[in-house]
C-alpha positions as CSV (number, residue, x, y, z in Angstrom):
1,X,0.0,0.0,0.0
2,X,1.1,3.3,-1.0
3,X,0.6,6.2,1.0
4,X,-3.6,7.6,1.4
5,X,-3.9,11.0,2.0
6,X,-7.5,11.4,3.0
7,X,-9.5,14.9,4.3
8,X,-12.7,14.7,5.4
9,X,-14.8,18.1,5.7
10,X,-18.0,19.3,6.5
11,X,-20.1,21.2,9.8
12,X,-19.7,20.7,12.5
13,X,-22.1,17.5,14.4
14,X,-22.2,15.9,10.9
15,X,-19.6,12.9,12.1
16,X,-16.4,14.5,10.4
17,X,-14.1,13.8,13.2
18,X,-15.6,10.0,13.7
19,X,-15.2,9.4,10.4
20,X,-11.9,9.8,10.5
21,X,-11.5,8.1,14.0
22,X,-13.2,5.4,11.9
23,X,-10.3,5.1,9.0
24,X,-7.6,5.7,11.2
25,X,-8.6,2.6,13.4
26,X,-9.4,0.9,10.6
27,X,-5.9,1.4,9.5
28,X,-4.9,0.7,13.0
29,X,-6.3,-2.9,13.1
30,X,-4.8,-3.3,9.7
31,X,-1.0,-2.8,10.8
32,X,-0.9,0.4,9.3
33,X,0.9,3.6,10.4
34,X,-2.1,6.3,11.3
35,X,-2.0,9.7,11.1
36,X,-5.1,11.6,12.8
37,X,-5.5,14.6,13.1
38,X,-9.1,16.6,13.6
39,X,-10.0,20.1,13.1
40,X,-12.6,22.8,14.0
41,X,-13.9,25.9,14.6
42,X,-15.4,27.4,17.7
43,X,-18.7,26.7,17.2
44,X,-19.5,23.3,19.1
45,X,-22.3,22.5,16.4
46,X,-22.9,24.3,13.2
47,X,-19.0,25.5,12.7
48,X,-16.4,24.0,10.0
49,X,-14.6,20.7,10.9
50,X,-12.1,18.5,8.9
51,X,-9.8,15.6,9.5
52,X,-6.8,14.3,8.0
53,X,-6.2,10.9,8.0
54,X,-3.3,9.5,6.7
55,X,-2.5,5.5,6.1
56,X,0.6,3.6,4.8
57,X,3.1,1.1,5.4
58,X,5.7,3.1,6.2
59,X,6.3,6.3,9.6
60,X,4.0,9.2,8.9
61,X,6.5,12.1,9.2
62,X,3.5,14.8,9.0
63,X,-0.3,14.9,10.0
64,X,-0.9,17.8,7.7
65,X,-2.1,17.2,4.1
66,X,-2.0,19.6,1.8
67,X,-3.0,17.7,-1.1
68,X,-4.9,14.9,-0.3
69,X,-5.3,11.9,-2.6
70,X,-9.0,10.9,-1.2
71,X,-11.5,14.1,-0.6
72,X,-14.4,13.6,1.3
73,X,-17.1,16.5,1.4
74,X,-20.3,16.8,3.6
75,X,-21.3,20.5,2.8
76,X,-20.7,23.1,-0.2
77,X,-18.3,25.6,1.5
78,X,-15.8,22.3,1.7
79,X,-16.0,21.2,-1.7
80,X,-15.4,24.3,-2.5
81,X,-12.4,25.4,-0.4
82,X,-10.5,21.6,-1.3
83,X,-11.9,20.3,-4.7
84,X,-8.7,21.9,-6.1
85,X,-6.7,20.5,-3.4
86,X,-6.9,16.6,-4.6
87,X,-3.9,15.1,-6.4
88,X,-4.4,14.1,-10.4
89,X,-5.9,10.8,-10.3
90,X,-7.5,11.2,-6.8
91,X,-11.0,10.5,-5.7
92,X,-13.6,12.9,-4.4
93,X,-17.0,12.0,-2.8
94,X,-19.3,14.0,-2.7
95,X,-22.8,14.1,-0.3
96,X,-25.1,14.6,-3.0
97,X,-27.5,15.0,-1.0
98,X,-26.6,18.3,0.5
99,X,-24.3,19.4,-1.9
100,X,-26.4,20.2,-5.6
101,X,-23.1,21.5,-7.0
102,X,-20.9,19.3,-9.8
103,X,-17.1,18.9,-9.7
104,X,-15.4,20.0,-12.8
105,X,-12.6,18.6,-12.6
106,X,-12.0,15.8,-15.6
107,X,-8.7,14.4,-13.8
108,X,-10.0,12.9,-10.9
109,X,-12.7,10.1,-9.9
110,X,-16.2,11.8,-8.4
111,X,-18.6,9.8,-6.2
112,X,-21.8,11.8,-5.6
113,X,-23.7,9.6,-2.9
114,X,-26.2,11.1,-1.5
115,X,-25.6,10.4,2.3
116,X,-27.8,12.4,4.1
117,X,-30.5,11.3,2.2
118,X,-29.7,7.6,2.5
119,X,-29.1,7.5,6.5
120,X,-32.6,9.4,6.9
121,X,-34.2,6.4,4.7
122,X,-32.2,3.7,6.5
123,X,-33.6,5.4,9.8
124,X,-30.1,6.0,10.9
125,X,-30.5,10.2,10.6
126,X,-26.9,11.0,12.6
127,X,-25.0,8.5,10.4
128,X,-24.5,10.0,6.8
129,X,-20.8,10.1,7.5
130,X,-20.5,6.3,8.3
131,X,-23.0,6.0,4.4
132,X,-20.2,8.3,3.4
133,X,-17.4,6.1,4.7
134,X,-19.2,2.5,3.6
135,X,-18.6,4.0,0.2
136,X,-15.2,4.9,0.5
137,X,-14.1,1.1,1.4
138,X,-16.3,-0.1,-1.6
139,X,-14.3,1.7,-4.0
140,X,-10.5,3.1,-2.4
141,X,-8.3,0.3,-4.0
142,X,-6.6,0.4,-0.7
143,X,-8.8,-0.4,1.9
144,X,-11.6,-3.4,2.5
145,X,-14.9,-3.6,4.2
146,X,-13.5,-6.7,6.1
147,X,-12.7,-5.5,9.7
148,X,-15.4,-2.7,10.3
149,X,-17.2,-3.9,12.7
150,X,-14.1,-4.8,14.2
151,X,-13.4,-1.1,13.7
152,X,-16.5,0.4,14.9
153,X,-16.5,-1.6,18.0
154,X,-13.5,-0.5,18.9
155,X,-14.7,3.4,18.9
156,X,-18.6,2.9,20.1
157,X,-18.1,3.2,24.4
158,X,-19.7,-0.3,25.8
159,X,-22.7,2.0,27.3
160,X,-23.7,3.0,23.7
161,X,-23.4,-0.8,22.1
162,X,-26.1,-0.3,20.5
163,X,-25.0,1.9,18.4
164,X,-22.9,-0.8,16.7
165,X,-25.5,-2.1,15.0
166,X,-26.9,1.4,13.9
167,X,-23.3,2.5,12.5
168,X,-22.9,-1.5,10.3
169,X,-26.2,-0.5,8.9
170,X,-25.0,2.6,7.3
171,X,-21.3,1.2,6.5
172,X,-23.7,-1.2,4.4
173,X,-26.2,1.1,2.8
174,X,-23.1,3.0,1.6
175,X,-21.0,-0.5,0.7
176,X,-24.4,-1.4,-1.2
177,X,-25.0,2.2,-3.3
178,X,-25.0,1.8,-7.0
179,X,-25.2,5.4,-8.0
């Protein structure tokens, strides 16, 4: 495995931050080296917030990305502050559902799932960013569904165990979207 760059944005309370717990852990229980590092404004709810995540084989000498080889977008202001950000070749995803804009961009891959929209219909409101991050696995060369729940029970507190089940759910609606 090469190097993965990955920034996740969006508003605050939208699951930015876990979602990048989630791939760093993920990474973790793979025997990768993790970089994690989240982001965000002052606002508890409602403000900006970003993660970078980076996973490879090999020491992480920096946290910060500055061009990120997977972009991950809940909201418009983030797609457009880092859509020019990704590396030739990269991927961007998109939640369609809240974000009606297109990417221009020709020279890298564009996944428009629309998230919000899916977690609402799966009766799992909170979790877009785990629909967002189902996705991700299904199509980042680099990374595998195997291991998530693994993953996810390794974040979810024992009292909240219930919320294993919730988050798998959305990992799956995202692992199973076809758009």
């Amino acid at each position: 495995m090469k190097t993965t760059q990955i920034l996740i944005a969006g508003f605050g309370g939208q699951g930015i931050l876990f979602a990048g717990k989630f791939l760093a852990y993920k990474g973790l229980l793979e025997d990768l080296q993790v970089s994690w590092l989240p982001s965000y404004g002052p606002e508890m709810r409602g403000g900006t917030a970003n993660c970078n995540v980076i996973l490879s084989e090999n020491p992480v000498g920096s946290p910060i990305i500055t061009d990120p080889d997977v972009l991950i977008v809940m909201n418009l202001p983030s797609l457009q502050k880092y859509v020019n950000t990704v590396v030739p070749g990269g991927q961007i995803y998109v939640d369609s559902a809240l974000i009606h804009e297109k990417v221009e961009r020709t020279d890298v891959q564009v996944y428009y799932i629309p998230a919000t929209q899916m977690a609402n219909d799966a009766g799992v409101s909170t979790l877009a960013n785990m629909v967002m991050m189902g996705h991700v696995l299904k199509n980042h060369p680099e990374l595998t569904f195997e291991g998530t729940e693994a993953t996810v029970q390794k974040l979810v507190p024992p009292a909240k165990a219930q919320l294993v089940e919730l988050n798998m759910k959305a990992l799956q609606a995202g692992r199973d979207y076809e758009g």
